[in-house]
VOPAGU-2260 file (C-alpha; in pm, 1 decimal, decimal comma):
REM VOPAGU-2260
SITE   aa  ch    i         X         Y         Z
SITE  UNK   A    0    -299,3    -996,2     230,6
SITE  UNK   A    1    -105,4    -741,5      25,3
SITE  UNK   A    2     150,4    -759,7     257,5
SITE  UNK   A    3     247,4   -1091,4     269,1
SITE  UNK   A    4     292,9   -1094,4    -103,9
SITE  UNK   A    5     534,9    -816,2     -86,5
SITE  UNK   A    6     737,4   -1029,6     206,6
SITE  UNK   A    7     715,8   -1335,4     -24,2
SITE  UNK   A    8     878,2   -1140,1    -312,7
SITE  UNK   A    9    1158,8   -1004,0     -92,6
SITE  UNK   A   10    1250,1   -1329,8     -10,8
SITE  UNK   A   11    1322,8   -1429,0    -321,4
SITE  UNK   A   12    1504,3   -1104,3    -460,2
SITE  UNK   A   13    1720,4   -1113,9    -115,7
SITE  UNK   A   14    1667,4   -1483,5     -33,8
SITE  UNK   A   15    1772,6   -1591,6    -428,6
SITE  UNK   A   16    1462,0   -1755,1    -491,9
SITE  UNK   A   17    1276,2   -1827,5    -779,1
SITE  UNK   A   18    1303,0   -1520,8   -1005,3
SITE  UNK   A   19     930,1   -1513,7   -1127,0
SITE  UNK   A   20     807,5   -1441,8    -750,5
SITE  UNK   A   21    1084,5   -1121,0    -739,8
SITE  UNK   A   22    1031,1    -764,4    -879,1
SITE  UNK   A   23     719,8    -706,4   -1023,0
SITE  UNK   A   24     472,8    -889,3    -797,1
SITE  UNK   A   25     600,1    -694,2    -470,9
SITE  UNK   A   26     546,1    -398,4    -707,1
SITE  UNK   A   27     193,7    -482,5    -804,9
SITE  UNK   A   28      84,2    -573,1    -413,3
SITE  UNK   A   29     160,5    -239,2    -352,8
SITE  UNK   A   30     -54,8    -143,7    -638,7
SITE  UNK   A   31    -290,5    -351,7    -503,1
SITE  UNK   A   32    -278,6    -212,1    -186,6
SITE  UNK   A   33    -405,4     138,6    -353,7
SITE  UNK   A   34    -699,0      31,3    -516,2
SITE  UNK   A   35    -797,9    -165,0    -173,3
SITE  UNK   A   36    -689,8     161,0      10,6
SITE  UNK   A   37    -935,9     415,9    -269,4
SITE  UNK   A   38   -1218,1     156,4    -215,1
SITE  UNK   A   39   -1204,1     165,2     181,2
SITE  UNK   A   40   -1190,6     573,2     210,0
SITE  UNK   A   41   -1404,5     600,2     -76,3
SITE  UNK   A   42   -1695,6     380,4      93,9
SITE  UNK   A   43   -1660,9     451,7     440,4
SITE  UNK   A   44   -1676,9     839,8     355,1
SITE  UNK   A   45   -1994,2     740,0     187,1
SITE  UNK   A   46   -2158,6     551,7     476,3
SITE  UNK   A   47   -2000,4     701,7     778,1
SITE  UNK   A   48   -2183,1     956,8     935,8
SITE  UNK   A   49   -1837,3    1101,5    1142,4
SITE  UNK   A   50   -1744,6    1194,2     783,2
SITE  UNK   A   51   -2103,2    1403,4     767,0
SITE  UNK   A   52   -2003,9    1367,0     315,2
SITE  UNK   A   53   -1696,6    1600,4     430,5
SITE  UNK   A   54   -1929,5    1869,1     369,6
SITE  UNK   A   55   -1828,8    2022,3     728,5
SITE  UNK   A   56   -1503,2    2106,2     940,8
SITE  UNK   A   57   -1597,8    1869,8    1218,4
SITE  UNK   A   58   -1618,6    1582,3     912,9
SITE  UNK   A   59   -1300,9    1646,5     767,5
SITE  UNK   A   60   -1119,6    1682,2    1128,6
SITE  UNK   A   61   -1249,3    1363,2    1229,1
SITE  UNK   A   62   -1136,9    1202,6     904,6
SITE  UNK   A   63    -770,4    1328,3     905,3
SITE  UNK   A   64    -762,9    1243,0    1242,8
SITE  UNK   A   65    -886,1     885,1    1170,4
SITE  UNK   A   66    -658,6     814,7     872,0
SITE  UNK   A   67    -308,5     967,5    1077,3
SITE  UNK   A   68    -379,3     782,0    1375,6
SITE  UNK   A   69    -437,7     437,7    1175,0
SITE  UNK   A   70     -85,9     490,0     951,5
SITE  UNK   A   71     154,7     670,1    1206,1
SITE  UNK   A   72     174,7     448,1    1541,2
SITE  UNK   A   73     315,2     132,4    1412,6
SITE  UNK   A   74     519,7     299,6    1073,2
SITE  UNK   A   75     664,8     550,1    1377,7
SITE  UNK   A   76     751,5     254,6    1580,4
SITE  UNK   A   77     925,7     102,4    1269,9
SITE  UNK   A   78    1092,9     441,0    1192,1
SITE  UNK   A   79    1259,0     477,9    1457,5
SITE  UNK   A   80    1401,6     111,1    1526,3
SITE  UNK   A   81    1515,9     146,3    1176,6
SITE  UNK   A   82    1727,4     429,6    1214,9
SITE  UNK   A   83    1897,9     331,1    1495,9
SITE  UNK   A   84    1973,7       6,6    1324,5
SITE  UNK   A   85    2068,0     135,9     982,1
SITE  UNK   A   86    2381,2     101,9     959,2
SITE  UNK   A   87    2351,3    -285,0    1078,3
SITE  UNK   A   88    2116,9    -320,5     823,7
SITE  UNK   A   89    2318,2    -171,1     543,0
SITE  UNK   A   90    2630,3    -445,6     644,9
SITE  UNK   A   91    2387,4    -732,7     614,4
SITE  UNK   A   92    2233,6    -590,4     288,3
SITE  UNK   A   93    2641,6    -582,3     133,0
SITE  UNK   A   94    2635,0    -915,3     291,6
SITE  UNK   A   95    2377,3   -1036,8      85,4
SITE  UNK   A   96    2513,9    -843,9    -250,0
SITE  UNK   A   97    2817,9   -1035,0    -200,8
SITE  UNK   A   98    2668,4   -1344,7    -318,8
SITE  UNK   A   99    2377,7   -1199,6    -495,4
SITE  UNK   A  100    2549,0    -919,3    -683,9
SITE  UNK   A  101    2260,3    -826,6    -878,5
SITE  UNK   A  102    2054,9    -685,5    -525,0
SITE  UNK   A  103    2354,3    -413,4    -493,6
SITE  UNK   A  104    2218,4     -68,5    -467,7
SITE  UNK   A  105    2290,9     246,2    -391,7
SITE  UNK   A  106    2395,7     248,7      48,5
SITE  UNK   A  107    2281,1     606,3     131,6
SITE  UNK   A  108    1953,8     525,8     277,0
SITE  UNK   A  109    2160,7     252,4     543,1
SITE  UNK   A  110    2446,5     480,5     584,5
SITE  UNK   A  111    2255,4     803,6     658,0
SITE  UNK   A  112    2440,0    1135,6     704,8
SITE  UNK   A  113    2162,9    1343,8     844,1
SITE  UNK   A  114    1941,0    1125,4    1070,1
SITE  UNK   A  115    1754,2    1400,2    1237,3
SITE  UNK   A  116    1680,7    1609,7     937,3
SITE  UNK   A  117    1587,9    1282,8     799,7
SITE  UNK   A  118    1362,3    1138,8    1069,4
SITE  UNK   A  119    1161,1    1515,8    1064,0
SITE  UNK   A  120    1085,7    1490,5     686,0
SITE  UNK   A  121     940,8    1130,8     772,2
SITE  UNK   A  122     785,2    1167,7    1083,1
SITE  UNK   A  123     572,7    1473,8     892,4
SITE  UNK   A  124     513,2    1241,9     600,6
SITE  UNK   A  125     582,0    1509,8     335,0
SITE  UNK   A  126     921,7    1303,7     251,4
SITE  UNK   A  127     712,7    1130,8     -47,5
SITE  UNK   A  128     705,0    1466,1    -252,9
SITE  UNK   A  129    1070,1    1526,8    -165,7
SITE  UNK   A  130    1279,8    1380,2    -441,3
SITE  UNK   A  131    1591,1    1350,8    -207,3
SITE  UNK   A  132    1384,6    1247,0      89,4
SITE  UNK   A  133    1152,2     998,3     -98,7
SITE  UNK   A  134    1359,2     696,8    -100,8
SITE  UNK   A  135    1580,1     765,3     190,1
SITE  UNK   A  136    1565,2     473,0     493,9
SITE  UNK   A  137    1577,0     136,9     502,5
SITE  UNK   A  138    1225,3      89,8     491,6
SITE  UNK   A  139     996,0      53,5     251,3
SITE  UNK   A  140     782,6     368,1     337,8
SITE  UNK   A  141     773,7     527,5      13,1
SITE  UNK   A  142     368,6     409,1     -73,7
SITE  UNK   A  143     295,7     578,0     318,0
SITE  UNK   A  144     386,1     906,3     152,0
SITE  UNK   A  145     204,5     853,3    -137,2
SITE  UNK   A  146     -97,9     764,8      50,7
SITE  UNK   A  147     -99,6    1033,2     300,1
SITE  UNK   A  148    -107,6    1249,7     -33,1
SITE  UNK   A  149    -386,2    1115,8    -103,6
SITE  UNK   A  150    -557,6    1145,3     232,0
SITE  UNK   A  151    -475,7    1508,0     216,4
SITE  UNK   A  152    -656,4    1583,5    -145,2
SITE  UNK   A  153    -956,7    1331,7     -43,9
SITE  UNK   A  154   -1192,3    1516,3     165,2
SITE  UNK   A  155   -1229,9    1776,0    -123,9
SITE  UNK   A  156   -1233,0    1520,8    -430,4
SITE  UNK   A  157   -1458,9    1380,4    -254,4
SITE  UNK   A  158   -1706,7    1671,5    -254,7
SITE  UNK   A  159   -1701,0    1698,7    -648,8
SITE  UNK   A  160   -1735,8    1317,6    -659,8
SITE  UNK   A  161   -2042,5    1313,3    -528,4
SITE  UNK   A  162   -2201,2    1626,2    -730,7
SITE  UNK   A  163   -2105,0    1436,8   -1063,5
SITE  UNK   A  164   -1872,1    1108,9   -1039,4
SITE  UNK   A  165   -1778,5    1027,1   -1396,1
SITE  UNK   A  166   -1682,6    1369,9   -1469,4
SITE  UNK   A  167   -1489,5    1460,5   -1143,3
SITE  UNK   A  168   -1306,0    1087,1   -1176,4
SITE  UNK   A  169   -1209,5    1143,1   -1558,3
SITE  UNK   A  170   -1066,6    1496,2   -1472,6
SITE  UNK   A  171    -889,9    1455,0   -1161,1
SITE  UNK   A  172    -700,5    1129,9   -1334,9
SITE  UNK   A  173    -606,0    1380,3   -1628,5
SITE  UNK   A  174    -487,8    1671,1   -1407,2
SITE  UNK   A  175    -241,5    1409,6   -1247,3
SITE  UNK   A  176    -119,4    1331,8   -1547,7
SITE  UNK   A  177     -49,4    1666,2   -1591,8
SITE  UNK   A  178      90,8    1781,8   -1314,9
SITE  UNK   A  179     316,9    1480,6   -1366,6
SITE  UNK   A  180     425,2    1555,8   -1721,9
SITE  UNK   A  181     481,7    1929,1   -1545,7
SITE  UNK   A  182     738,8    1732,4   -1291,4
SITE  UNK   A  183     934,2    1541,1   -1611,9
SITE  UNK   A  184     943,7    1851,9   -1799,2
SITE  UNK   A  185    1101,5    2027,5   -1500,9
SITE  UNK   A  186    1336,4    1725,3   -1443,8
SITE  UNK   A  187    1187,3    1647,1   -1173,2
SITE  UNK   A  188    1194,2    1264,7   -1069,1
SITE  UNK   A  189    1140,7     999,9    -788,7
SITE  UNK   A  190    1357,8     708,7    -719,9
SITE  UNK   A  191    1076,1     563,1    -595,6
SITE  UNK   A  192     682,5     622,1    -702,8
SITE  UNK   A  193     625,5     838,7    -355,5
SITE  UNK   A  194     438,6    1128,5    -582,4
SITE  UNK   A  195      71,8    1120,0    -571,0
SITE  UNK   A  196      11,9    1189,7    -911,4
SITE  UNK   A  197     268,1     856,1   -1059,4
SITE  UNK   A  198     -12,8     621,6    -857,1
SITE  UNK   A  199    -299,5     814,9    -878,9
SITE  UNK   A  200    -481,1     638,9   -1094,1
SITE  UNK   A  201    -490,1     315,0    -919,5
SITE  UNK   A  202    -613,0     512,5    -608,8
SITE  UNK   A  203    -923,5     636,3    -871,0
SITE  UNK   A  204    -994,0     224,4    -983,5
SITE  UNK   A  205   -1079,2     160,9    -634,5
SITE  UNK   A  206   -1281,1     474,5    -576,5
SITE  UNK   A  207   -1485,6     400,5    -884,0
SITE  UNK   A  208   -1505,8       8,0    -759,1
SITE  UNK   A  209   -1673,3     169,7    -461,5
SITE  UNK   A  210   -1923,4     419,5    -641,3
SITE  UNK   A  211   -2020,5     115,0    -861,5
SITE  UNK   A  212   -2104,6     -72,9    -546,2
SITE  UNK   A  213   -2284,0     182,8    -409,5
SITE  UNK   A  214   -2440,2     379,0    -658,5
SITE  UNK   A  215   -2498,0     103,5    -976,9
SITE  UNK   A  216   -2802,2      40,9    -922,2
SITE  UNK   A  217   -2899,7     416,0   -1028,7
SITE  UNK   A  218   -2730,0     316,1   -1378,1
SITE  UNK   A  219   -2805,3      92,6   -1664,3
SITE  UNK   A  220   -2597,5    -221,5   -1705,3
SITE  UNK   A  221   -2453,1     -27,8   -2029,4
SITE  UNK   A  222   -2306,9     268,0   -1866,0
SITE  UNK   A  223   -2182,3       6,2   -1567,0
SITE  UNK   A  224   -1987,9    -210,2   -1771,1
SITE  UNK   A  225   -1896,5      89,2   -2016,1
SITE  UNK   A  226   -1683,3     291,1   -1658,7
SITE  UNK   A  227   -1573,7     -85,1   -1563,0
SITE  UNK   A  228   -1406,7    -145,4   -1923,3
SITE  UNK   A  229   -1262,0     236,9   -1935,7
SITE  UNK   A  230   -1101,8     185,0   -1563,1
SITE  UNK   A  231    -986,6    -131,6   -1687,5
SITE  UNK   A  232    -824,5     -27,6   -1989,7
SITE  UNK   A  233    -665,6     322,7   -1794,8
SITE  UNK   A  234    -522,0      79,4   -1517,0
SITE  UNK   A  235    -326,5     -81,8   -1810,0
SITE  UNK   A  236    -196,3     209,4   -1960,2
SITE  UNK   A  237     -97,9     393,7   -1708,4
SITE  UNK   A  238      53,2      67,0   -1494,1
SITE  UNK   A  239     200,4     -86,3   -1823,6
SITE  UNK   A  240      92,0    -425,7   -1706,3
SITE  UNK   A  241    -228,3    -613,3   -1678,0
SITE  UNK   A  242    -224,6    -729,4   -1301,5
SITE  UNK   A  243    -436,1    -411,0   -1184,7
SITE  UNK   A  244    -651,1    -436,1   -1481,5
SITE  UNK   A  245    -746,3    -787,6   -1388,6
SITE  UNK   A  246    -772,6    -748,2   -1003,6
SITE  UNK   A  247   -1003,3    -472,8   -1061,2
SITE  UNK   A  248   -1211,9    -649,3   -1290,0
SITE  UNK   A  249   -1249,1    -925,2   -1064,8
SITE  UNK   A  250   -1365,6    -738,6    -784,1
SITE  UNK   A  251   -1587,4    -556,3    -968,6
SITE  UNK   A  252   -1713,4    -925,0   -1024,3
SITE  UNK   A  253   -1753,0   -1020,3    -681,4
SITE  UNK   A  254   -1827,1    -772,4    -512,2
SITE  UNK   A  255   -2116,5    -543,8    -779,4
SITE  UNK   A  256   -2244,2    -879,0    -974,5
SITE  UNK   A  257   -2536,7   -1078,0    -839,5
SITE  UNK   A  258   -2395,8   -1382,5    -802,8
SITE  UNK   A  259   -2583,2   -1770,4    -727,4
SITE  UNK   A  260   -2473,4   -1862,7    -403,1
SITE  UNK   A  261   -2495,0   -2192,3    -480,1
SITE  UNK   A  262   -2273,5   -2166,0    -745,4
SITE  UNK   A  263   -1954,3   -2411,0    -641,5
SITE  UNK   A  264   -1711,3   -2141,0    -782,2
SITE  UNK   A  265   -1877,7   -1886,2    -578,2
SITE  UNK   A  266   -1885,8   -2097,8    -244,9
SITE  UNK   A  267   -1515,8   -2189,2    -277,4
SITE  UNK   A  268   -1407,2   -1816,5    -337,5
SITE  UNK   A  269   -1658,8   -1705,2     -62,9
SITE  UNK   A  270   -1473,7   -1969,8     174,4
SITE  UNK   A  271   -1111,7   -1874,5     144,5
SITE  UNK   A  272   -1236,8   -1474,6     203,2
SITE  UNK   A  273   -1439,3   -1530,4     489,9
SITE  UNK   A  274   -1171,9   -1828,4     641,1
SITE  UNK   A  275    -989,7   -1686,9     994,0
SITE  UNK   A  276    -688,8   -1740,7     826,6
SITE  UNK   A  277    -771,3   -1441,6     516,4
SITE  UNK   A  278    -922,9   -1216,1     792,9
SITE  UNK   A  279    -540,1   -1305,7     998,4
SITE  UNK   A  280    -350,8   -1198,2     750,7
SITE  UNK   A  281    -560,3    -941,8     604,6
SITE  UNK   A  282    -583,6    -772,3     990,5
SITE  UNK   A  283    -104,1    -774,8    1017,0
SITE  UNK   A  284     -69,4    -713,3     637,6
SITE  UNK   A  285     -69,3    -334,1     695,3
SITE  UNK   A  286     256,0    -470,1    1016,5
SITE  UNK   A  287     372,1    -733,5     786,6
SITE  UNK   A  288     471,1    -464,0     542,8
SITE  UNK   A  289     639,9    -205,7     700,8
SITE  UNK   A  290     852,0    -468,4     968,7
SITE  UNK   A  291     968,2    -726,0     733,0
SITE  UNK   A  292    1283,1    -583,5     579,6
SITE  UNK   A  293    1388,7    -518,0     946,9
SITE  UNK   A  294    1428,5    -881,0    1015,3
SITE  UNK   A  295    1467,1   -1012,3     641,2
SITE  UNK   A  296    1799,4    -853,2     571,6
SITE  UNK   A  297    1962,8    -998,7     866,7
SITE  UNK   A  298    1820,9   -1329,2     866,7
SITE  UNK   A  299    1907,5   -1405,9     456,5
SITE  UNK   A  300    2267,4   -1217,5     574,1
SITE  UNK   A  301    2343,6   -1499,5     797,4
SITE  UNK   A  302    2138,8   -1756,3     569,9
SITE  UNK   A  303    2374,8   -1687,4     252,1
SITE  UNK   A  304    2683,5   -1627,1     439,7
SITE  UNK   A  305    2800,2   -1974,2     318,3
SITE  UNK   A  306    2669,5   -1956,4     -47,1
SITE  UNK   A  307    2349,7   -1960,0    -272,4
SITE  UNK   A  308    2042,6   -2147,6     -97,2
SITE  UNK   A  309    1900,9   -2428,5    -304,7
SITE  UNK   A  310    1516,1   -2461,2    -373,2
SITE  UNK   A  311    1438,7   -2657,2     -66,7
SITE  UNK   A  312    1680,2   -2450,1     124,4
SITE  UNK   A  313    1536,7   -2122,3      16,1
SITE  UNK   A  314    1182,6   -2234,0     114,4
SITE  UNK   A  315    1267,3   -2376,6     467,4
SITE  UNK   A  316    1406,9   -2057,7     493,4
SITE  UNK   A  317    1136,5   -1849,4     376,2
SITE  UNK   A  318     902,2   -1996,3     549,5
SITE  UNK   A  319    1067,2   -1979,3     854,2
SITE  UNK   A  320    1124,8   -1602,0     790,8
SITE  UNK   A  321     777,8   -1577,1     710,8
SITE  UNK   A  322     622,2   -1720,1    1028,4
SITE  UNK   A  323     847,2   -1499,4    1267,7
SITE  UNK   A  324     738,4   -1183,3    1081,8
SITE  UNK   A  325     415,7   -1255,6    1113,9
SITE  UNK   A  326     420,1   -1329,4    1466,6
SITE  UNK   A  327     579,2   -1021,9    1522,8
SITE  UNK   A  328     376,1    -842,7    1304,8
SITE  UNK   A  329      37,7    -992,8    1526,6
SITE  UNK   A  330     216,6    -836,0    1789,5
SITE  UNK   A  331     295,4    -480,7    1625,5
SITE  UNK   A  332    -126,7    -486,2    1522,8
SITE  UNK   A  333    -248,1    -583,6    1837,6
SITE  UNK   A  334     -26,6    -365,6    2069,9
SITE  UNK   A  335      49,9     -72,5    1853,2
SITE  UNK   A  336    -197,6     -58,4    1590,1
SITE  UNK   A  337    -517,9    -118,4    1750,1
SITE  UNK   A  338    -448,1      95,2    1991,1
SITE  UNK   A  339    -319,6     381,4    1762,1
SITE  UNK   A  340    -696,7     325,4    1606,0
SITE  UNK   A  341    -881,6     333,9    1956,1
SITE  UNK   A  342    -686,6     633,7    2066,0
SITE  UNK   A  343    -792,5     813,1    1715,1
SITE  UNK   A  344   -1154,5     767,7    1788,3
SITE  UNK   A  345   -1105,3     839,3    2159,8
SITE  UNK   A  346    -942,7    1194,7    2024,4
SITE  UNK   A  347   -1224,8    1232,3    1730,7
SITE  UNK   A  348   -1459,9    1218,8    2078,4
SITE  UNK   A  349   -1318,3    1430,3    2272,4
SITE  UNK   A  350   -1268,5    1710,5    1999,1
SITE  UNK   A  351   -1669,7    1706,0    1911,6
């Protein structure tokens, strides 16, 4: 549902809503979106026997092709609409700054010079360590680079990981620091956080959310809560804020504690997870994401073109927005993505 948080706060940075729901919480859904994403490859590379522990070629081939085939249909798709539309959406983005000044920004990712040069750098996903490149469409593709980086380095983390997980998890989080301070030292710096080693750590959270869940049985309570409360406390630090701190600590909660399942909190949380309406949005988030700024800057364009939107205003609006993106975005996952996924296994078959 990551994705309809990050819709909800571009509404209200480009829609002039309420200023608590703009900025940071788009910013910490994407954060979010790590963790969830370090969790998933973490456990399924655990369980899955395509994977064979990535101890062989034919495990790592079918995970890369996996992972590529379940990011690049749909983000391709949205690629390429976007370019050819960039310039339109640039016009309604000055549109927009014209009432809300303080959403001007710089106009070279609308107005781009070199499309095709461009469109290579994104189509091979390698525009997330490029500086220039990293921030450079309309789109907000920056965290697909960034986890693509991560895909690529997975497969052998993993392999450490599993000979001795505290160890492996403490060191590769402090040779990303590293190689980050190496990047300021040389001047070196992102518009956008597109460079592995910025968001690493929230990547690690999730990973170690998984082991926990899979492995904490092997350990005394001590040394459970003792990793929980030193992921905890390096999710602060290194985010500067408490969101991914807190999110982490309650799913290490609900989904590593024995819980009563009679408990009323527990059936009421258990409820809205398991309610078609989660699993809906949970299944177009990944859609939601990448498509909304296609139709949002357009639609608040037209919606401000005679002035600031009141409350009420704003949220007829927004919710409006919101139920057209998401239709499209059911679309997009059941046309584009799905297929994109079925095609991936189809290939991983064929190539046994």
């Amino acid at each position: 549902m990551g994705g309809s948080f990050c819709v909800l706060s571009s509404c209200s940075y480009f829609g002039g809503g309420p200023v608590f729901l703009s900025g940071r919480i788009g910013q910490e859904a994407v954060n979010a979106f790590m963790l969830a994403s370090g969790f998933l490859i973490y456990f399924q590379a655990s369980i899955s026997k395509s994977y064979e522990g990535m101890t062989t070629f034919n495990g790592v081939k079918n995970f890369y092709i996996r992972r590529y085939f379940r990011i690049a249909p749909a983000y391709y798709v949205a690629l390429i609409v976007t370019l050819f539309v960039a310039g339109y959406l640039g016009e309604a983005r000055e549109g927009i700054a014209q009432i809300l000044p303080h959403t001007m920004t710089s106009m070279e990712r609308y107005y781009i010079e070199q499309p095709i040069k461009n469109l290579f750098f994104h189509l091979s996903f390698v525009f997330g360590l490029l500086p220039e490149y990293a921030f450079s469409t309309p789109l907000p593709d920056w965290s697909l680079g960034l986890e693509m980086q991560f895909y690529l380095i997975f497969p052998v983390l993993f392999i450490f990981l599993r000979k001795h997980f505290l160890i492996f998890i403490i060191l590769s989080i402090l040779v990303m620091q590293a190689i980050l301070r190496i990047s300021y030292h040389f001047d070196i710096h992102y518009p956008m956080p597109s460079f592995l080693p910025i968001k690493f750590h929230n990547f690690a959270a999730g990973m170690i959310l998984a082991h926990l869940l899979l492995e904490g049985k092997n350990y005394s309570r001590i040394y459970s809560i003792f990793l929980v409360l030193i992921t905890a406390l390096i999710a602060y630090k290194l985010n500067r804020t408490l969101h991914i701190s807190i999110l982490f600590l309650f799913s290490w909660w609900w989904v590593c504690v024995p819980h009563n399942e009679n408990n009323r909190l527990i059936k009421t949380i258990a409820a809205i997870f398991r309610h078609n309406s989660s699993k809906f949005l949970a299944d177009i988030s990944y859609s939601i994401y990448i498509f909304h700024l296609i139709f949002m800057l357009p639609f608040f364009a037209v919606a401000l073109s005679n002035g600031k939107l009141d409350n009420s205003e704003w949220m007829i609006s927004t919710t409006g927005l919101f139920v057209g993106v998401a239709i499209i975005a059911f679309f997009v996952y059941r046309f584009i993505e799905l297929k994109g996924i079925h095609f991936g296994k189809s290939l991983e078959k064929r190539t046994q």
